[in-house]
DOKEVO-474967 format. One record per residue: residue in three letters; x, z, y of N, C-alpha, C in turn. Coordinates in steps of 0.001 Angstrom, whole numbers. Layout:
BEGIN
('ALA',(X,Z,Y),(X,Z,Y),(X,Z,Y)) ...
***
This chain:
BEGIN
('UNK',(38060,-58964,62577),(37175,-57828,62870),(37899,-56894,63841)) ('UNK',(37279,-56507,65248),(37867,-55183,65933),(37089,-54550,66025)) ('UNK',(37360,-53411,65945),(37131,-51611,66272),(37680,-51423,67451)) ('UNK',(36826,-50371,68050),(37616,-49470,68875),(37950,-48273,68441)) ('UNK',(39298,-47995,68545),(39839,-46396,68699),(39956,-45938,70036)) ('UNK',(39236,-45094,70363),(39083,-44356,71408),(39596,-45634,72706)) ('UNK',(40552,-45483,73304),(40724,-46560,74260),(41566,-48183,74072)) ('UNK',(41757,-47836,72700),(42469,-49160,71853),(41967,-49729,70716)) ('UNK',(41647,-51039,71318),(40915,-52057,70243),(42210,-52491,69194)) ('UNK',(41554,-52074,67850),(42215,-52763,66964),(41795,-53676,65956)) ('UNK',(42602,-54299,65471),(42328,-55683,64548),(42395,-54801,63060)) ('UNK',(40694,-54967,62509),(40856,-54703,60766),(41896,-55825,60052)) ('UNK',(43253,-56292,59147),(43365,-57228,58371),(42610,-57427,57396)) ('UNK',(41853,-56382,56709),(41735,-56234,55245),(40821,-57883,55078)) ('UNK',(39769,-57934,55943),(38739,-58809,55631),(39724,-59822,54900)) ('UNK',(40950,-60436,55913),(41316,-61604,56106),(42787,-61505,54237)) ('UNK',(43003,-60272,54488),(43661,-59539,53254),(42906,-60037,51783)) ('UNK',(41826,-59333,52139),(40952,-59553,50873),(40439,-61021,50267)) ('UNK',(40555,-61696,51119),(39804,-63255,51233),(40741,-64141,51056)) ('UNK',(42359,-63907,51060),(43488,-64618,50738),(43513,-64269,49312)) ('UNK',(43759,-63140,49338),(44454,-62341,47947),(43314,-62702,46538)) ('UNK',(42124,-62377,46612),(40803,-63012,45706),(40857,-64306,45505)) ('UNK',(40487,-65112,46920),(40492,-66413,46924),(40990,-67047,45392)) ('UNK',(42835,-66598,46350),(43772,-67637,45370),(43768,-67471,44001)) ('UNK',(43521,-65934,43803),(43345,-65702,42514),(42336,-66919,41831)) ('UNK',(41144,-66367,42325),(39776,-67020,41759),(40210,-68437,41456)) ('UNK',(41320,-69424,42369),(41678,-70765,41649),(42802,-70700,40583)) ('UNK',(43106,-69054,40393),(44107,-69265,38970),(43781,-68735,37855)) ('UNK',(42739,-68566,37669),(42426,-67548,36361),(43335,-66922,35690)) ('UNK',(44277,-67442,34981),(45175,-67229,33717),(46086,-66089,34472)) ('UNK',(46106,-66368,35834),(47034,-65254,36203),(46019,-64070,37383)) ('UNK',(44833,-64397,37085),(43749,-63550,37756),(43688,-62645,36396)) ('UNK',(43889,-63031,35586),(43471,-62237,34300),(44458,-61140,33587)) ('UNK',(45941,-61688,34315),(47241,-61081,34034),(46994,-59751,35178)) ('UNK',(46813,-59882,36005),(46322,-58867,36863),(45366,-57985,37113)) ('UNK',(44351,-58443,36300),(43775,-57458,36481),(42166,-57869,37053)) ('UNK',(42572,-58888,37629),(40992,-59645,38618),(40124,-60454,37711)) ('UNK',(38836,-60347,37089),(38096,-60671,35594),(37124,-61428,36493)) ('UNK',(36309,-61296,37591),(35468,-62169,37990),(35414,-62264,39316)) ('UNK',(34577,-63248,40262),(34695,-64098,41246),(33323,-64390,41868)) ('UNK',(33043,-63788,42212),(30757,-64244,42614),(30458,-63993,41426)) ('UNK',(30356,-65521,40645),(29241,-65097,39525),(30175,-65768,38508)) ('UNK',(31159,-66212,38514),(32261,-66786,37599),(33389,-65698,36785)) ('UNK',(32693,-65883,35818),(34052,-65209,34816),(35614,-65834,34358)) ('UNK',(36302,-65299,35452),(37472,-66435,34823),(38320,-66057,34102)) ('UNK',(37819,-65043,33355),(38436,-64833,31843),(37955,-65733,31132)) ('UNK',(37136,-66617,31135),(36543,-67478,29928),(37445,-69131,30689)) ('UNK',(38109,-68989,32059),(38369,-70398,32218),(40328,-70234,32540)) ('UNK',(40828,-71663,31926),(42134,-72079,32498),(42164,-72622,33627)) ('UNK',(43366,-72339,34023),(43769,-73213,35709),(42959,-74997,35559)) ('UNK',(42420,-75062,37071),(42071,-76378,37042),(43235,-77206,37696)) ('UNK',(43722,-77475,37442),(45252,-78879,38390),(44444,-80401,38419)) ('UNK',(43023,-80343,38779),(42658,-81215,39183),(42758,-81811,40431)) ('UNK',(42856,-82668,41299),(43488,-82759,42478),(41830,-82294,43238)) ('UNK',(41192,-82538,42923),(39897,-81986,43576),(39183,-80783,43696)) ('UNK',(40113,-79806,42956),(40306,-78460,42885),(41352,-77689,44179)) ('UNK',(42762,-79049,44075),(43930,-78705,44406),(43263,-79026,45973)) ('UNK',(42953,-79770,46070),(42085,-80373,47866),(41331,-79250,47873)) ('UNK',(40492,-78382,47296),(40142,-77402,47649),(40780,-76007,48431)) ('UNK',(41784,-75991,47647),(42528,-74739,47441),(43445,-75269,48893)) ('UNK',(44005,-76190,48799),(44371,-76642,50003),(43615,-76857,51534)) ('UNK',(42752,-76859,51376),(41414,-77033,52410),(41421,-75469,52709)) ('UNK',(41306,-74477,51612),(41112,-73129,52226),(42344,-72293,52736)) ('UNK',(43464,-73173,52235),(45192,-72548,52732),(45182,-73054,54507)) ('UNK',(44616,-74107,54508),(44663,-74511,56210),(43683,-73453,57132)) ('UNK',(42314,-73522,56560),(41464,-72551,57565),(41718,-71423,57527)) ('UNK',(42214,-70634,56666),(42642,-69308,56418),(44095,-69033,57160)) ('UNK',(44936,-70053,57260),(46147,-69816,57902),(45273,-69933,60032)) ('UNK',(44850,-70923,59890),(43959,-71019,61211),(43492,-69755,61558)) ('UNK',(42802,-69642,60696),(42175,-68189,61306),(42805,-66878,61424)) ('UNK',(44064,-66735,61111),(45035,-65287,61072),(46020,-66019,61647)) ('UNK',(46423,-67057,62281),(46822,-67388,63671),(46556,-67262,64656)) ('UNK',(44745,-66848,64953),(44323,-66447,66015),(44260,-65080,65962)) ('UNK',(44637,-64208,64826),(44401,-62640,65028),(45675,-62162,66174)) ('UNK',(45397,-61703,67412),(46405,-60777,68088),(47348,-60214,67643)) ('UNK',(48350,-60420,67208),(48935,-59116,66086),(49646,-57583,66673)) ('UNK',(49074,-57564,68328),(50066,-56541,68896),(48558,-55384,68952)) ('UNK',(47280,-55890,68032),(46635,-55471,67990),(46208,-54986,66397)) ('UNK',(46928,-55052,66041),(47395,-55022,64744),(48312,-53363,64105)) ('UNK',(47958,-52586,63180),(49045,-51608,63028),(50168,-51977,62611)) ('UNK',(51232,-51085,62798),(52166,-51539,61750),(52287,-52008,60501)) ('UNK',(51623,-50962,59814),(51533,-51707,58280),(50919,-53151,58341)) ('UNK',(49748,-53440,59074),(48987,-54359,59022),(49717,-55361,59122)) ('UNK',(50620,-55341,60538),(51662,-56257,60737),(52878,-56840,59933)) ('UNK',(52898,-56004,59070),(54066,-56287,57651),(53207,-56906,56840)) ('UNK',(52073,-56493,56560),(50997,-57818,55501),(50639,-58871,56398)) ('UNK',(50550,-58836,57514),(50392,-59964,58297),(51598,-61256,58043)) ('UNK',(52623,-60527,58212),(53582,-61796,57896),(53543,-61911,56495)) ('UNK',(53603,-61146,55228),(53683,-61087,54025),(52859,-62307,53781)) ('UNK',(51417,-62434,54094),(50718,-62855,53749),(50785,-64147,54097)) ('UNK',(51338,-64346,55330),(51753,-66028,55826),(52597,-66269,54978)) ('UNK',(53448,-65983,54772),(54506,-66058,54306),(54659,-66684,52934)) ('UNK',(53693,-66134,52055),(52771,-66354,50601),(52095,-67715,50638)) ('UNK',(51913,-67867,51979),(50769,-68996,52107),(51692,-70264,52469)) ('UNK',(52757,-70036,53215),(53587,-71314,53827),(54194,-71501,52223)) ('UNK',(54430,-70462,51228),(55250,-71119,49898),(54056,-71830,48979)) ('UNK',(52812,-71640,49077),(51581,-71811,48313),(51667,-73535,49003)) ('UNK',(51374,-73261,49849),(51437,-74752,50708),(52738,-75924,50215)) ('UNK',(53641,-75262,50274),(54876,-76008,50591),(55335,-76547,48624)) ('UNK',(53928,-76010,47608),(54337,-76278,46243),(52730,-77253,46123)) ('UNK',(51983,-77017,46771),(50781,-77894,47076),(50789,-79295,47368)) ('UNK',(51980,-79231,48640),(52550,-79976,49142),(53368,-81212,48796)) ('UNK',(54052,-80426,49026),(56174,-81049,48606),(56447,-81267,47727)) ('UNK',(56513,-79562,46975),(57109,-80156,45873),(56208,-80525,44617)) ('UNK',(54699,-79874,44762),(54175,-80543,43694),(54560,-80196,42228)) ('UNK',(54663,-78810,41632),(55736,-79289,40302),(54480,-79487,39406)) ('UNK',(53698,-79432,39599),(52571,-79826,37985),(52727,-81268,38238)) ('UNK',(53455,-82073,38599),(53344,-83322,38575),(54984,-83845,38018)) ('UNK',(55875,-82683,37455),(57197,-82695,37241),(57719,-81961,36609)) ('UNK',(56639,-81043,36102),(57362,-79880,35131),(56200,-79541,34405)) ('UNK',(56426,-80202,32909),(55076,-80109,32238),(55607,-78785,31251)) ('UNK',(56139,-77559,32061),(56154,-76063,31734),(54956,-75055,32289)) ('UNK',(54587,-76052,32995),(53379,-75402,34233),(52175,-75240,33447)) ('UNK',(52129,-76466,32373),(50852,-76634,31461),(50834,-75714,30037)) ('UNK',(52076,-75951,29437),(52369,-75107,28685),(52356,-73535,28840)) ('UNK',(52720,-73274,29797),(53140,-71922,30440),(51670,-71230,30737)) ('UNK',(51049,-72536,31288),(49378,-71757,31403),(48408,-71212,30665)) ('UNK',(48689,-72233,29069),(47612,-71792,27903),(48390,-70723,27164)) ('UNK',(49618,-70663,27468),(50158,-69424,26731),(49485,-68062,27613)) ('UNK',(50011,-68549,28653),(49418,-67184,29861),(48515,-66499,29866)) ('UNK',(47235,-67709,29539),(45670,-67511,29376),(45547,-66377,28085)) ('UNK',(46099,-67317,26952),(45760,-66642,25707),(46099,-65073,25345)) ('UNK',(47493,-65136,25881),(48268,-64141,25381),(47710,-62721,26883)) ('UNK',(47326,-62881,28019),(46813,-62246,29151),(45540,-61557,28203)) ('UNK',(44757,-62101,27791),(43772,-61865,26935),(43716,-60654,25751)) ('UNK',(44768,-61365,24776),(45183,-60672,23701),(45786,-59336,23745)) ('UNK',(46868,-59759,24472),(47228,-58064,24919),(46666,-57233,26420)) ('UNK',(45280,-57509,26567),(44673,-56763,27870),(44134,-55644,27506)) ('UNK',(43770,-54902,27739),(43071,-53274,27605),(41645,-53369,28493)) ('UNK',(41317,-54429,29169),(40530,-54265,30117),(39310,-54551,29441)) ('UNK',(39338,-55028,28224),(37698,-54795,27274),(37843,-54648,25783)) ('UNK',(36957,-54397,25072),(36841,-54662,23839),(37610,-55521,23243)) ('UNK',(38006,-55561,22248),(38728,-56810,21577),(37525,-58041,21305)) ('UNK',(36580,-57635,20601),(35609,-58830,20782),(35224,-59421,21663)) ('UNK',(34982,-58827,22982),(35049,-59595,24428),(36024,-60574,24682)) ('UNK',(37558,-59945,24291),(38168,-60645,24704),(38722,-61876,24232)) ('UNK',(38235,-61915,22520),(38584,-62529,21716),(36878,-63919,22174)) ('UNK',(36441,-63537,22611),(34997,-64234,22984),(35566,-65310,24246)) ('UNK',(36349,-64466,25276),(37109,-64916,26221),(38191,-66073,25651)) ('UNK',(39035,-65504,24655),(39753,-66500,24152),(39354,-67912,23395)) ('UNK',(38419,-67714,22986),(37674,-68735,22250),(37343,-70226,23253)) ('UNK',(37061,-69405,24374),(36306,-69911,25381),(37086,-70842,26188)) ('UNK',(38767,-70044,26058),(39314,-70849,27101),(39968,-71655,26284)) ('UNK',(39985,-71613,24882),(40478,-72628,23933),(39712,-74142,23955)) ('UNK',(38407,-73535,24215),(36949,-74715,24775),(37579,-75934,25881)) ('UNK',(38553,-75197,26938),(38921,-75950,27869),(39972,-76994,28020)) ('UNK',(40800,-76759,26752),(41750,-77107,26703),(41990,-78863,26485)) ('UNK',(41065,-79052,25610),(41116,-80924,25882),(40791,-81336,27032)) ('UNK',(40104,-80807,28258),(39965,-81160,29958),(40982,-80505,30545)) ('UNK',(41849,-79815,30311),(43184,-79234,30357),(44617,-80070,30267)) ('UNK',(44196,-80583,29090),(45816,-81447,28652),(44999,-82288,29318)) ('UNK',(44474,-82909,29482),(43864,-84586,29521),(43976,-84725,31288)) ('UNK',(43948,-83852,32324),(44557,-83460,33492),(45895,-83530,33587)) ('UNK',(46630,-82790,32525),(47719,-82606,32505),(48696,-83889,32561)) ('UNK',(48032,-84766,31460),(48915,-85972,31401),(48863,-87040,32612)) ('UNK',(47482,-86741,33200),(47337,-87341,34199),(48016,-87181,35572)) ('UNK',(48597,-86185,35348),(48837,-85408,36752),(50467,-85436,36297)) ('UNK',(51308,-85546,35500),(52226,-85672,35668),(53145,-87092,35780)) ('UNK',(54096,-87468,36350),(54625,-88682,36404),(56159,-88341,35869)) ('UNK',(56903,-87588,35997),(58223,-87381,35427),(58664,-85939,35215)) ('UNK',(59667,-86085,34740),(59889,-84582,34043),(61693,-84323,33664)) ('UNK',(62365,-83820,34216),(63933,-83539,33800),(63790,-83245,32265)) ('UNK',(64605,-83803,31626),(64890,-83354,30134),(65072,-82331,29905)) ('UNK',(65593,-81577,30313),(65674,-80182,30231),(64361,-79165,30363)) ('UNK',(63548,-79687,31440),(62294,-79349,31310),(61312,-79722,30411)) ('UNK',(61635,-80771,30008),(60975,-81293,29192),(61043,-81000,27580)) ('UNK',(62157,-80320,27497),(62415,-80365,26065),(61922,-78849,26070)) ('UNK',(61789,-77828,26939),(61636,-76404,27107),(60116,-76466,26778)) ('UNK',(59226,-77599,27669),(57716,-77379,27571),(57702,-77519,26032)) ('UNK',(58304,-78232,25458),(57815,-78916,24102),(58407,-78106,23153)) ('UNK',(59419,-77219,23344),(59775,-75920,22340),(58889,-74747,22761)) ('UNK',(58469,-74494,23865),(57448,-73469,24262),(56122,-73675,23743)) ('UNK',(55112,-75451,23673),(54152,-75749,23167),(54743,-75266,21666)) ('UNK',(55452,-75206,20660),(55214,-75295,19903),(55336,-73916,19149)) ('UNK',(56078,-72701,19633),(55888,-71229,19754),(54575,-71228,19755)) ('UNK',(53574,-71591,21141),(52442,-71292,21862),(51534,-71706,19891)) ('UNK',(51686,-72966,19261),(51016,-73045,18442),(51118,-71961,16914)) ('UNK',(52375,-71924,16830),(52208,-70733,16221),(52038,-69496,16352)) ('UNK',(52056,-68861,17558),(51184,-68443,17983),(49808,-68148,17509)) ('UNK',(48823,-69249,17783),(47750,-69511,17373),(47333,-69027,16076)) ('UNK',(48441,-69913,15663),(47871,-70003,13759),(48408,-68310,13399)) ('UNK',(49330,-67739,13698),(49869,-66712,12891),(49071,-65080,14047)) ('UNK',(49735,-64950,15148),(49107,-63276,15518),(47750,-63351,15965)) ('UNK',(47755,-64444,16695),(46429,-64673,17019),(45104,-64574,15807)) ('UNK',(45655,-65480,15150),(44626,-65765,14165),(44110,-64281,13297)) ('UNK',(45234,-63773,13177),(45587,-62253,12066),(45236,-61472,12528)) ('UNK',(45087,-61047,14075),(44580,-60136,14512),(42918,-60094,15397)) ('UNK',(42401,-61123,15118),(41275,-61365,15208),(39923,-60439,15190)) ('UNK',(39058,-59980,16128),(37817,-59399,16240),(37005,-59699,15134)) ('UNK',(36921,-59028,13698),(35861,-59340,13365),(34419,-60728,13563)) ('UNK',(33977,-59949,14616),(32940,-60682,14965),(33044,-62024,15598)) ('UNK',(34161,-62233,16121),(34333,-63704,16424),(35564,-64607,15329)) ('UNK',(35432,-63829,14547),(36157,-64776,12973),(35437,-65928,13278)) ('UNK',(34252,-66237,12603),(33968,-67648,12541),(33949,-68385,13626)) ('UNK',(33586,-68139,15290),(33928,-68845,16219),(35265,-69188,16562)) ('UNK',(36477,-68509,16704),(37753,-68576,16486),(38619,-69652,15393)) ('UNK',(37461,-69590,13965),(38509,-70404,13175),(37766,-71738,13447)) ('UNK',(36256,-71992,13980),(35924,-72922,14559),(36781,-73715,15283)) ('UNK',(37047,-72987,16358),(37969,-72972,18093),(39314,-73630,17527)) ('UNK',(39815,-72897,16733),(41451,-72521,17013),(42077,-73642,16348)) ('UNK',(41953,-74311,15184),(42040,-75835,14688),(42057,-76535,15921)) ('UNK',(41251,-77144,16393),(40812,-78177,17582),(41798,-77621,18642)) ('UNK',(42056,-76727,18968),(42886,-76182,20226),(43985,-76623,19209)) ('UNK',(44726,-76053,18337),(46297,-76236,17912),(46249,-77974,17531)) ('UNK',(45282,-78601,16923),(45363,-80613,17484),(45633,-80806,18425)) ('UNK',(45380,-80279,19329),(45034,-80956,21113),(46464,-80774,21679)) ('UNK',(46945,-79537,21162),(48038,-79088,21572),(49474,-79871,21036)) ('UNK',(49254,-80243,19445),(49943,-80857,18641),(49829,-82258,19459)) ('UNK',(48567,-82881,19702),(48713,-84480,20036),(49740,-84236,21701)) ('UNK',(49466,-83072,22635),(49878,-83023,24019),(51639,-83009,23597)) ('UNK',(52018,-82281,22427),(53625,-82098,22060),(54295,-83520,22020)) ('UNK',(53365,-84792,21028),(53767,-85827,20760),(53537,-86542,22111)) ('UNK',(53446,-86112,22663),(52650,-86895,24263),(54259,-86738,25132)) ('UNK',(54793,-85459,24705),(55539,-84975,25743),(56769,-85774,24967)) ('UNK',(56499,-85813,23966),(58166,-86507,23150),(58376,-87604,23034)) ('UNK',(56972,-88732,23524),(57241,-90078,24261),(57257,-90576,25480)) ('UNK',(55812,-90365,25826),(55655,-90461,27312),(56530,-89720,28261)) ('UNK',(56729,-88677,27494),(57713,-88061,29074),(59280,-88025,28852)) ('UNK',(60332,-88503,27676),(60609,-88854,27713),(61303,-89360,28557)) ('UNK',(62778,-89372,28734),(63875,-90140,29858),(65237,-90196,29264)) 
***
């Protein structure tokens, strides 16, 4: 976008600001939710976990290329200063977004990424201020919903794992389950008691079968 100021055209960033910074969020929920960012168009992604589907990941990757394209062609001597410090910031964000998209790939090598996410989700939730406890406990329920298309990605998507990482996901999954059963459970909204003790069984199985998953299959 340019403006003119009086005899000098300048370049707005924000558009291109705003459309990075949302975007990426909108493909992470669990940490859209740690921040502060609750919805997306018409998507609530307080109710969803990260997708690490590769057809998600081709997405997200598809919009890291045109978006870098297109703030390659912004002028930047047309640009303010500040603008010009988020200008590189923001590449900058994007060449490391890329280069883990990419290269190194770790959801395919560090099954802490999976673990690390449903804790993220849950616990982002639990201790948020940004609604009601029954909302959020409605939210939690919800993303407990996701979790067998969650692990079941997960196993798919990983091929190896350092022992060390490996033994961390599988002492962290198993915090994450008690968890579940003990503050979670105890401090519960009223009104979503019975959906929760519905939920929260089936989520701490899924989680229990993904632990035994991690203590053979991944394994070295």
């Amino acid at each position: 976008l340019v403006v003119v100021a009086g005899c000098k055209r300048e370049v707005q960033l924000e558009p291109y600001r705003g459309e990075f910074v949302y975007t990426s969020l909108a493909y992470r929920p669990t940490q859209a939710t740690m921040v502060g960012f609750h919805r997306w168009g018409g998507d609530i992604l307080d109710e969803k976990l990260d997708d690490w589907g590769e057809g998600n990941l081709d997405q997200l990757r598809n919009f890291y290329e045109k978006h870098r394209k297109a703030m390659e062609g912004i002028p930047q001597e047309l640009l303010t200063a500040e603008d010009r410090a988020d200008y590189r910031l923001i590449l900058d964000r994007m060449t490391v977004a890329e280069l883990e998209l990419g290269k190194f790939r770790s959801y395919k090598y560090d099954p802490r990424v999976y673990v690390d996410g449903v804790a993220d989700g849950l616990i982002g939730l639990y201790a948020g201020e940004h609604a009601p406890k029954k909302l959020r406990y409605f939210d939690i329920v919800r993303r407990m919903e996701w979790l067998k298309k969650y692990l079941a990605i997960a196993q798919k998507n990983l091929v190896a794992a350092p022992a060390s990482w490996n033994a961390e996901a599988i002492a962290r999954n198993k915090a994450l389950i008690e968890f579940i059963n003990g503050e979670l459970k105890a401090d519960c909204a009223p009104e979503l008691q019975p959906k929760f003790a519905e939920q929260a069984p089936k989520a701490v199985k899924e989680l229990e079968e993904f632990g035994r998953w991690l203590e053979s299959a991944m394994a070295t």
